[in-house]
SEPA-332078 format. One line per field, with one value per residue: chain; residue number from 1; residue in one letter; z, y, x of N, C-alpha, C in turn. Coordinates in steps of 0.02 Angstrom, whole numbers. Each point is the difference from the previous one (the first is absolute). Layout:
N
kette	[A	...]
nr	[NUM	...]
rest	[A	...]
n_up	[Z	...]
n_north	[Y	...]
n_east	[X	...]
ca_up	[Z	...]
ca_north	[Y	...]
ca_east	[X	...]
c_up	[Z	...]
c_north	[Y	...]
c_east	[X	...]
//
This chain:
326
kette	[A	A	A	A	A	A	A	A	A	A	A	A	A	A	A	A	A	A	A	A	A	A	A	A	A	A	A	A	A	A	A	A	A	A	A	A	A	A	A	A	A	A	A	A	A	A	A	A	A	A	A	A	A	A	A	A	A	A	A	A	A	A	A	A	A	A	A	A	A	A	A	A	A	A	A	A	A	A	A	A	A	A	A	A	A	A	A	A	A	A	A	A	A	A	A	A	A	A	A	A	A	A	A	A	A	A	A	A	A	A	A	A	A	A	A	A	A	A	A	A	A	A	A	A	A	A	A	A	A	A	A	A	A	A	A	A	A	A	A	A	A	A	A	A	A	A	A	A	A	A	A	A	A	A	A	A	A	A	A	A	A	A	A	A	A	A	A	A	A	A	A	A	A	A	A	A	A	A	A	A	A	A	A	A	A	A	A	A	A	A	A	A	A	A	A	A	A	A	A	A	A	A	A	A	A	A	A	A	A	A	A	A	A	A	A	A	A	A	A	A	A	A	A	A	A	A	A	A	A	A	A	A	A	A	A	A	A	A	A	A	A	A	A	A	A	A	A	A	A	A	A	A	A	A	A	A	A	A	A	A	A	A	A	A	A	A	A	A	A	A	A	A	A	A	A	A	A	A	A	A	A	A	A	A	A	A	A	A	A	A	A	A	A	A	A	A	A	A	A	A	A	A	A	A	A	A	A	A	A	A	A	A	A	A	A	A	A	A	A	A	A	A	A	A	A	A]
nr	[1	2	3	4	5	6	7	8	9	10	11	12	13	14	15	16	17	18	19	20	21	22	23	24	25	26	27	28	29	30	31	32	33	34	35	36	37	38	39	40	41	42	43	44	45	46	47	48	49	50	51	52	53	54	55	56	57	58	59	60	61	62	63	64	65	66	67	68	69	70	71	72	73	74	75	76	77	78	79	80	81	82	83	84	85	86	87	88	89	90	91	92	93	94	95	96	97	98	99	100	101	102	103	104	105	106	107	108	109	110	111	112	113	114	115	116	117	118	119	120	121	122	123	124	125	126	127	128	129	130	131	132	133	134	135	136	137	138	139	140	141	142	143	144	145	146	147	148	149	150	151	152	153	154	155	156	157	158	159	160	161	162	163	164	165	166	167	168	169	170	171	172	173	174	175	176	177	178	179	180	181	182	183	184	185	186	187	188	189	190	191	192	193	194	195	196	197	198	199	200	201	202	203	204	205	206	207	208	209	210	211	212	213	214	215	216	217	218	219	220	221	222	223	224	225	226	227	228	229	230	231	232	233	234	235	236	237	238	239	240	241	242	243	244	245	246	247	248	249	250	251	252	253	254	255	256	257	258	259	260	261	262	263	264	265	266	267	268	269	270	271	272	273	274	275	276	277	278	279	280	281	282	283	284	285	286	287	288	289	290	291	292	293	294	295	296	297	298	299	300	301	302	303	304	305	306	307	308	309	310	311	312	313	314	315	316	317	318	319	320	321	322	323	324	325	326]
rest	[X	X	X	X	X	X	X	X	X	X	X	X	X	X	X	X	X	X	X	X	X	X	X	X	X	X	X	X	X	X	X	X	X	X	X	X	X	X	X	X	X	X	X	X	X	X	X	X	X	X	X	X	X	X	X	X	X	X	X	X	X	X	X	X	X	X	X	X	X	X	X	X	X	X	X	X	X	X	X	X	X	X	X	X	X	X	X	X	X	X	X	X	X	X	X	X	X	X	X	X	X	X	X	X	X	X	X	X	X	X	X	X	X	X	X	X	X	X	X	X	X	X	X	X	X	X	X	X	X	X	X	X	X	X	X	X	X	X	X	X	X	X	X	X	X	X	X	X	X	X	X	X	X	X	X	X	X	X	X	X	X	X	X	X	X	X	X	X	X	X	X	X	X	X	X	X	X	X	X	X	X	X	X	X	X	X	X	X	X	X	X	X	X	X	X	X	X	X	X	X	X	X	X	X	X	X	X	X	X	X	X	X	X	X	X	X	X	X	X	X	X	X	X	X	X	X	X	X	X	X	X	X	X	X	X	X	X	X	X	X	X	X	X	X	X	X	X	X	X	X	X	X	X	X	X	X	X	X	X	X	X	X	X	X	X	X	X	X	X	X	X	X	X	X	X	X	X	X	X	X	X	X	X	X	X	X	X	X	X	X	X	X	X	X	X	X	X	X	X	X	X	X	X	X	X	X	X	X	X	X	X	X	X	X	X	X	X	X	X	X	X	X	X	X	X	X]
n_up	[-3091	-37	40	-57	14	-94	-19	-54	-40	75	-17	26	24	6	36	-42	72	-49	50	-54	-28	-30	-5	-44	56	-49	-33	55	-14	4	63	13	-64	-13	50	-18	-51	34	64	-55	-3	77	-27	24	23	52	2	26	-7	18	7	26	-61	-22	28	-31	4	66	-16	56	20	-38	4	47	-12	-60	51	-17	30	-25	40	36	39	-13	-3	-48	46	13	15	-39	17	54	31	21	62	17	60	41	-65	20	-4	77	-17	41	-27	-73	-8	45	-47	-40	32	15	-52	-43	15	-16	-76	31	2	-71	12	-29	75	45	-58	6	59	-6	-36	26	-1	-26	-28	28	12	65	-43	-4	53	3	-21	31	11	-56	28	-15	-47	-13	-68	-48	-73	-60	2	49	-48	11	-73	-37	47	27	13	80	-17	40	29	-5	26	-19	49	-27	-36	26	-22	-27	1	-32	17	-34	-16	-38	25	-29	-4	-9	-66	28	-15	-44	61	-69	19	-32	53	26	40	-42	45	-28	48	-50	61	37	13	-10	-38	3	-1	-28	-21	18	9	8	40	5	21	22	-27	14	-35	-46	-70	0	-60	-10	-61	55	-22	92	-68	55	47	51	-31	48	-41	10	-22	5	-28	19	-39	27	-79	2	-53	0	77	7	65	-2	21	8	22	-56	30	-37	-17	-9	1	-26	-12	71	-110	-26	-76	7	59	-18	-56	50	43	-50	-13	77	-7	13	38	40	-43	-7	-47	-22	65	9	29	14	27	32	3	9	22	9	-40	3	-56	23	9	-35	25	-70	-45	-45	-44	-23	-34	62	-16	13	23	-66	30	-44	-23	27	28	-33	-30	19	58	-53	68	-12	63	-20	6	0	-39	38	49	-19	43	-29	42	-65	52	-14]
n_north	[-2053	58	63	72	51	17	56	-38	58	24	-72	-53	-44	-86	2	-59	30	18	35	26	-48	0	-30	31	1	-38	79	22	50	-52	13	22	31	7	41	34	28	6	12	38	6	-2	54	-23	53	-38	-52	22	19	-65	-13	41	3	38	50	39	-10	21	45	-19	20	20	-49	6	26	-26	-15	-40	-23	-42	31	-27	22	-9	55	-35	-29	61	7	-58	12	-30	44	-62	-25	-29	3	36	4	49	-57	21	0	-38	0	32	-58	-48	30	-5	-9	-8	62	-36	-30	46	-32	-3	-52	16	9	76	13	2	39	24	-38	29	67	47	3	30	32	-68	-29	-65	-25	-9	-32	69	65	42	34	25	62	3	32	53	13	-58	36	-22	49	-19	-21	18	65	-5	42	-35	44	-21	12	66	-50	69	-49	-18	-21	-44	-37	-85	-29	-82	-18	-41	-58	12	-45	-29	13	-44	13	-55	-32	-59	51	-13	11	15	-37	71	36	42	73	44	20	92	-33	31	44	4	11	64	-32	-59	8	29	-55	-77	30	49	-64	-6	50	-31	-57	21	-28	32	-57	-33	-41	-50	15	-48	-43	-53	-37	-49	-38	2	35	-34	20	37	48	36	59	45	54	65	37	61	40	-49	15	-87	41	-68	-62	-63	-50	-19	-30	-74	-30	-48	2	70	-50	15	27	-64	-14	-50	31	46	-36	-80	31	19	-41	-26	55	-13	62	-20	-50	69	-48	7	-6	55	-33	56	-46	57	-13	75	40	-5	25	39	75	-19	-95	9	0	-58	59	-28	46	33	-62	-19	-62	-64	-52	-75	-31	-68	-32	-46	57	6	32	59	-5	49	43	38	18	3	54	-27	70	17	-18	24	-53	-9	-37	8	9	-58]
n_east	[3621	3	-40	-28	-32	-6	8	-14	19	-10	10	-67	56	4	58	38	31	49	38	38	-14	-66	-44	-19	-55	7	-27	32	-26	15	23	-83	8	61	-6	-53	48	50	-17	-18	74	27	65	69	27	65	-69	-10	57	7	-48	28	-10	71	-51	33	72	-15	42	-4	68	36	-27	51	32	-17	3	28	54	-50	-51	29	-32	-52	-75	-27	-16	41	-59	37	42	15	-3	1	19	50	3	77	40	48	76	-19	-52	-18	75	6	-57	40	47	-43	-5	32	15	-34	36	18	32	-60	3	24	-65	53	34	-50	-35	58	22	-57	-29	64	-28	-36	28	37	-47	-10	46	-68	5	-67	50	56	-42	0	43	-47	17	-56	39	-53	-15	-12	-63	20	-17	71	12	44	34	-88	-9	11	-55	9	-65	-51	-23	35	24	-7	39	-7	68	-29	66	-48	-15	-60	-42	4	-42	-49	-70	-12	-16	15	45	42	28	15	101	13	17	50	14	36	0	-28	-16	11	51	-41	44	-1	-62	43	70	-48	-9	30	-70	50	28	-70	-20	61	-57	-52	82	25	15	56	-15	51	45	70	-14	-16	-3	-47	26	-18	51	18	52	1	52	-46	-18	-8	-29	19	-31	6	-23	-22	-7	32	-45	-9	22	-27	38	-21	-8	-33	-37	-27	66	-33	-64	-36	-25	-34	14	11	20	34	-3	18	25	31	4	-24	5	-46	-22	64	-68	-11	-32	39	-12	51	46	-7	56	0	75	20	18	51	-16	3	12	-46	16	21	-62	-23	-3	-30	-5	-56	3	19	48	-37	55	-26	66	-5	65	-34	-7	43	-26	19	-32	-5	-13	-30	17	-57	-23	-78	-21	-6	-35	-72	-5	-39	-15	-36	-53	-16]
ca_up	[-54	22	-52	11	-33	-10	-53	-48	-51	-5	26	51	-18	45	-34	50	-7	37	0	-1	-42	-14	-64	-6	-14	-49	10	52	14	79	19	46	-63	-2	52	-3	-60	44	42	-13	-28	54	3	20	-39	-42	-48	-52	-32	-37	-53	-41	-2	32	-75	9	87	22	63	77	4	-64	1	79	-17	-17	15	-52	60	43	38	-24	13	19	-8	-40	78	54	46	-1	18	66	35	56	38	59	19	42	-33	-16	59	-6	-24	66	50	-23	19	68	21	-29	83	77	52	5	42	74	7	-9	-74	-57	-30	-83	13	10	-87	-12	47	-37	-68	13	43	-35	-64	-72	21	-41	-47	-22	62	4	87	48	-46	-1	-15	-98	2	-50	-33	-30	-56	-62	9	40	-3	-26	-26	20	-28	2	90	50	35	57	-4	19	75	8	60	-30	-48	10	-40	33	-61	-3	-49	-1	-5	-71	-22	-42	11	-57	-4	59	71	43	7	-34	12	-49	26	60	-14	42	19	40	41	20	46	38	91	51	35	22	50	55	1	-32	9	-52	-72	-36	-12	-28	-21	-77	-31	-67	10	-48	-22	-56	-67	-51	27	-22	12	17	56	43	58	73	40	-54	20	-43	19	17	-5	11	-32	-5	-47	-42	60	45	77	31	-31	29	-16	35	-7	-6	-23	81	35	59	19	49	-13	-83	-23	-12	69	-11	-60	27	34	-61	-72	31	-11	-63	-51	-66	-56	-49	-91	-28	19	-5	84	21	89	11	17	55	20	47	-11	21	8	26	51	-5	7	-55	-13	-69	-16	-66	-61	13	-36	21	-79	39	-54	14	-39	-26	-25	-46	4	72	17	33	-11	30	41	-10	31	-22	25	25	-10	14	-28	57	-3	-17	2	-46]
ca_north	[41	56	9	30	41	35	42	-3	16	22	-42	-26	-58	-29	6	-33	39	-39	42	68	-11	-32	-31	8	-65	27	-6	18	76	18	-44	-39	-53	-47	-56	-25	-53	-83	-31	-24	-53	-40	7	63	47	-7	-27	54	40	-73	-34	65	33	32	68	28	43	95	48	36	61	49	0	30	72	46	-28	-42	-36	15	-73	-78	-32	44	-29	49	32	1	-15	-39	-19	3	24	-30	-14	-16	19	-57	-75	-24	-9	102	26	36	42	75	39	1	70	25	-27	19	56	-4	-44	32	-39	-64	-44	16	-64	-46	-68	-61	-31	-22	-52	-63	-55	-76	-64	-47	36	-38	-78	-60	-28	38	42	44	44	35	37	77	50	16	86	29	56	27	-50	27	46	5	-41	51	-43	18	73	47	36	-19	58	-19	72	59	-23	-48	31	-37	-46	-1	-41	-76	-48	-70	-37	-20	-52	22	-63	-19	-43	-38	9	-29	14	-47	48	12	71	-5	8	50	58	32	57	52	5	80	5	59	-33	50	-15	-59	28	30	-37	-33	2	40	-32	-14	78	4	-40	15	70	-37	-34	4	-43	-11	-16	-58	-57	-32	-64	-55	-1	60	-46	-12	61	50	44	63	55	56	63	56	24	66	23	-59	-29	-36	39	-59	-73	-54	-61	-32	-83	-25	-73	-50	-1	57	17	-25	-30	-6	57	-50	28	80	-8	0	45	34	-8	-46	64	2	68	-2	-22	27	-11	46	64	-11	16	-15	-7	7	-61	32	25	9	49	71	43	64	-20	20	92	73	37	-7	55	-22	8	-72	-40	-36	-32	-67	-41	-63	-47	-37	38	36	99	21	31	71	40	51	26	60	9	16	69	13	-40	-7	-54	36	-50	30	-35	-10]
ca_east	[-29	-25	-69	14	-66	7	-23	36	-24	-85	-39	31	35	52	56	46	54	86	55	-31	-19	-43	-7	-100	-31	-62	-88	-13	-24	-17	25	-59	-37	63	5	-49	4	45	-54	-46	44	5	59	54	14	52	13	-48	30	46	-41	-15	83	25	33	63	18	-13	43	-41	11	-33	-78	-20	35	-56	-91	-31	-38	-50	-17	2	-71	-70	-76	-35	-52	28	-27	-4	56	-9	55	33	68	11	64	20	12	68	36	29	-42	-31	45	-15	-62	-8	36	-47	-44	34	-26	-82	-1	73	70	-23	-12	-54	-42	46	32	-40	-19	60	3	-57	44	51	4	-43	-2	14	-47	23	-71	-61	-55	27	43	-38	-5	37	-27	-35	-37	-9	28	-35	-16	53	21	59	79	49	41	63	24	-36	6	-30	-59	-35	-17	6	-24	62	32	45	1	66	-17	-3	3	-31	-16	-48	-29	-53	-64	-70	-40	-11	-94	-41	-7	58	62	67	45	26	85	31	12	35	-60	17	-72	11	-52	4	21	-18	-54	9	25	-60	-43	-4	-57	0	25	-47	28	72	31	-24	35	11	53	47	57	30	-34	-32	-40	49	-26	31	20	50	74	2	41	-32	55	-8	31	-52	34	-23	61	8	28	38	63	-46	2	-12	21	13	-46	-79	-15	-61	-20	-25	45	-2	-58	-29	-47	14	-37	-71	-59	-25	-52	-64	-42	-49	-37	-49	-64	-58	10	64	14	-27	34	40	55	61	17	75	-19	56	11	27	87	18	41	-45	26	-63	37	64	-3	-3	-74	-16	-18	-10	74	42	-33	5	24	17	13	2	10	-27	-58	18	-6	5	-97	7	-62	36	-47	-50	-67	-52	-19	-63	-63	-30	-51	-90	-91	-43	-61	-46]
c_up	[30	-82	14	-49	-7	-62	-53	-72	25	35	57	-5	74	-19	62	10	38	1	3	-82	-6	-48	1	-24	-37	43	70	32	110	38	29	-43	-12	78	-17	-54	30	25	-64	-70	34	1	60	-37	-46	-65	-58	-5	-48	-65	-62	-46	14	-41	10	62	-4	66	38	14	-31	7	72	-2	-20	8	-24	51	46	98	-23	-14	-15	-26	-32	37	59	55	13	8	87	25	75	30	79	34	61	-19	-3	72	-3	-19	71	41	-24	34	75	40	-24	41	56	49	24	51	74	31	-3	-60	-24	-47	-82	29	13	-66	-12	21	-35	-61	-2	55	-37	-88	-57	19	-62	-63	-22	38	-13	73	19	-53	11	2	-63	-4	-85	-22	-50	-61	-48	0	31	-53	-34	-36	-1	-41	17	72	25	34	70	18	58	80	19	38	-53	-67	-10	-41	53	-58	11	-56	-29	-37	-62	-13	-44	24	-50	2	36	74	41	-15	-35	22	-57	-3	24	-61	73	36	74	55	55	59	47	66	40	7	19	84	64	41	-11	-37	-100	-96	-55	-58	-36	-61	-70	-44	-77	40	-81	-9	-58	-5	-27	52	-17	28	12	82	18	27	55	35	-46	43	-48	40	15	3	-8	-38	11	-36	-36	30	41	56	27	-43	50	-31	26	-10	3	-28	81	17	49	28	34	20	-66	-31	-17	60	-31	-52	37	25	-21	-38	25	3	-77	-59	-30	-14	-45	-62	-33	27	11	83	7	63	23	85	82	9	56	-22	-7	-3	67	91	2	4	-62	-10	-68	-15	-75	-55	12	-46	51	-40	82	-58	28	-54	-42	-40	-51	0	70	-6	7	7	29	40	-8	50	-21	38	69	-57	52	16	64	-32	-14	-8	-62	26]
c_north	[64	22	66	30	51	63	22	52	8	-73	-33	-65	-19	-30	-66	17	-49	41	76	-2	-12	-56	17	-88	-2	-59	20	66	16	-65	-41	-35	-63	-65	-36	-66	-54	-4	-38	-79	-46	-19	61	66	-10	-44	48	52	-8	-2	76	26	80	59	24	30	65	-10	-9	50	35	13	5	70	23	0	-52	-82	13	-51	-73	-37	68	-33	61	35	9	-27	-78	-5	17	14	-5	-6	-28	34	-28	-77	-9	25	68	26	44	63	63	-6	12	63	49	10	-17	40	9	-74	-6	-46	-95	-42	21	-45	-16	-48	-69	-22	-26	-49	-51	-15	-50	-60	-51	44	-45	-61	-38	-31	30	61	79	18	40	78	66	54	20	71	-18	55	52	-27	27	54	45	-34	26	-77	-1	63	41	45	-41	63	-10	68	51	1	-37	17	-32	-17	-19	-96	-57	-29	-61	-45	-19	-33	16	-59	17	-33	-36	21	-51	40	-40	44	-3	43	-3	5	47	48	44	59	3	17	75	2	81	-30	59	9	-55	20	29	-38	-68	-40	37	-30	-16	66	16	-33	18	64	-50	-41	-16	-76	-3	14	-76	-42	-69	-57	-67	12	83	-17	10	61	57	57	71	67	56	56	47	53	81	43	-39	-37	-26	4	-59	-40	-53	-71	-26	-76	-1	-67	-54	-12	41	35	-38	-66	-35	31	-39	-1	42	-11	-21	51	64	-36	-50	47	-33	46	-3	-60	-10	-6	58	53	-22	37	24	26	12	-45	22	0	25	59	85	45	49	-23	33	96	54	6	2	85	3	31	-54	-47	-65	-53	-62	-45	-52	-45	-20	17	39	73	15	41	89	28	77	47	70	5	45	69	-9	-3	-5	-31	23	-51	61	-48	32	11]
c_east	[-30	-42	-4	-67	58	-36	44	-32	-76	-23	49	12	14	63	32	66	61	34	-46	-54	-83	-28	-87	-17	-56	-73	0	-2	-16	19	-44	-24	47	-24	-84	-1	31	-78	-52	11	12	49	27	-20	46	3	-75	45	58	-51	-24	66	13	50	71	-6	-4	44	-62	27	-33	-70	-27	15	-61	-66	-28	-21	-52	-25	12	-85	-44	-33	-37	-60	43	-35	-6	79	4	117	18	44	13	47	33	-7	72	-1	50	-62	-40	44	-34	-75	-16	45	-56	-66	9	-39	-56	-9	30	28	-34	3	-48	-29	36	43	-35	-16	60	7	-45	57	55	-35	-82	-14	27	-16	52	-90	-47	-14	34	27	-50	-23	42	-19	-30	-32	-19	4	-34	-9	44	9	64	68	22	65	85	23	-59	-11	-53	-24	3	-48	1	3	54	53	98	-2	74	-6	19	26	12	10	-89	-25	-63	-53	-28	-31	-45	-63	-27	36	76	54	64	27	16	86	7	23	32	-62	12	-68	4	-76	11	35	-1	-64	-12	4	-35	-29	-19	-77	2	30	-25	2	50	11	-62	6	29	43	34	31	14	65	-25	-49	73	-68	46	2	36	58	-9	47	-1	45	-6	14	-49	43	-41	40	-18	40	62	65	-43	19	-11	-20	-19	-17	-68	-6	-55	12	1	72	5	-54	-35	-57	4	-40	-75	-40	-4	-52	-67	-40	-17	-41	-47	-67	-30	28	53	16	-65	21	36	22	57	26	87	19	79	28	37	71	43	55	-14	62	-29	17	92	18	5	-76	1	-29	6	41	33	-26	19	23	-5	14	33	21	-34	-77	34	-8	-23	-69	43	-73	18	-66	-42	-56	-28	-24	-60	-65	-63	-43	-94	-32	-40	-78	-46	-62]
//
């Protein structure tokens, strides 16, 4: 099943989508309120959207074309939605960042290969016990979250803006505080890698810039092999193409270490916020020697996720920012 926030006639609706089609689920205006209503029923989503009936169909197209799909998730307090991620989780994943540092190492092993090494070798524990942990950065809060068709900002200081396409991970947190996924989304963990690049000290840096998913939300399990595409389009001719893999067939780590070791912090499981955690890639136009420049649109698309994530690359004018004392 896939789920989809959309704007219909001015208001806002959740919609269950098959094909290229929707269905509006009645009584549900947001998708955090919908998951709050399962949690607080002590049902699935899937079966809280079962138990609702189901308005006439809407083209998604149609209604992507025109702006009308919105974020799959948000929060009526941006500041209450948290923008996360791991990285060096897929297998291939360490080659682009360890060519990416080298030089700064003069040729020695680079501590993304040793993180690497950890992960395959303790990143998917047998049974309870958690792995080994992951690389984890923070991105930022709602504020940052970009929707589909909308530009990925980068800003004025920005040596880059180049796109990560991922698979990421959509929580809730209940009102006692217990971690709901709600399901996966396609997303774009747009980053700077020429200030990466400088520096691996500097990632931290690189990595709090918008980010982008959607359109749909796919609830239920994540498939295990997951075979999607990454493109780089320019004046409407795509200048680069590749495949991107994801799901635990091709990743170092499961995705149930990666949850632990986010979500074992106090702070993120905070009642009602909503988390979305991006999951890492091994795929990079910016490793393959192109330069994103604004107008490009970044397109990722994936089967099973139905509508393809487009964003298209802008930057923000110069800007001033002065600590003025009080």
């Amino acid at each position: 099943m896939r789920l989809v926030q959309l704007r219909i006639d001015g208001q806002r609706i959740v919609a269950a989508s098959e094909g290229m089609t929707a269905r509006p689920i009645a009584g549900a205006n947001s998708m955090r309120e919908l998951a709050l209503g399962a949690i607080d029923a002590g049902r699935s989503l899937a079966n809280e959207v079962a138990s609702r009936a189901l308005g006439d169909p809407i083209d998604l197209a149609a209604a992507l074309a025109a702006g009308d799909v919105l974020v799959p998730i948000d929060h009526d307090d941006p500041a209450h939605l948290i923008l996360t991620g791991t990285g060096l989780t897929h297998l291939g994943s360490a080659d682009a960042r360890d060519k990416m540092h080298q030089a700064a190492t003069s040729g020695t092993e680079t501590d993304s290969i040793r993180m690497f090494r950890m992960g395959l070798e303790g990143g998917k524990p047998e049974g309870d016990a958690p792995g080994v942990q992951p690389e984890w950065f923070y991105k930022g809060d709602g504020a940052g979250l970009i929707g589909p068709g909308m530009p990925l900002t980068s800003p004025s200081f920005a040596l880059d803006g180049g796109e990560e396409p991922e698979i990421a991970g959509v929580y809730l947190i209940g009102r006692d505080g217990q971690v709901h996924r709600i399901g996966f989304a396609l997303g774009n963990e747009f980053s700077d890698h020429v200030t990466e690049q400088q520096n691996y000290l500097y990632l931290a840096h690189s990595k709090l810039r918008q980010a982008a998913i959607g359109p749909e939300l796919l609830i239920g399990e994540l498939p295990q092999d997951i075979c999607g595409t990454s493109s780089l389009v320019r004046g409407g001719e795509t200048i680069w193409s590749a495949p991107f893999l994801s799901g635990e067939a091709n990743m170092s780590h499961s995705i149930a270490n990666l949850e632990h070791h986010h979500f074992k912090y106090d702070q993120f499981r905070r009642p009602g916020d909503v988390h979305i955690h991006f999951f890492g890639t091994a795929t990079l136009s910016f490793a393959a020697g192109m330069r994103a420049v604004p107008g490009d649109v970044f397109r990722i698309e994936v089967p099973e996720f139905g509508l393809p994530l487009e964003n298209p690359l802008a930057v923000v004018g110069e800007r001033q920012h002065r600590v003025q004392a009080l």
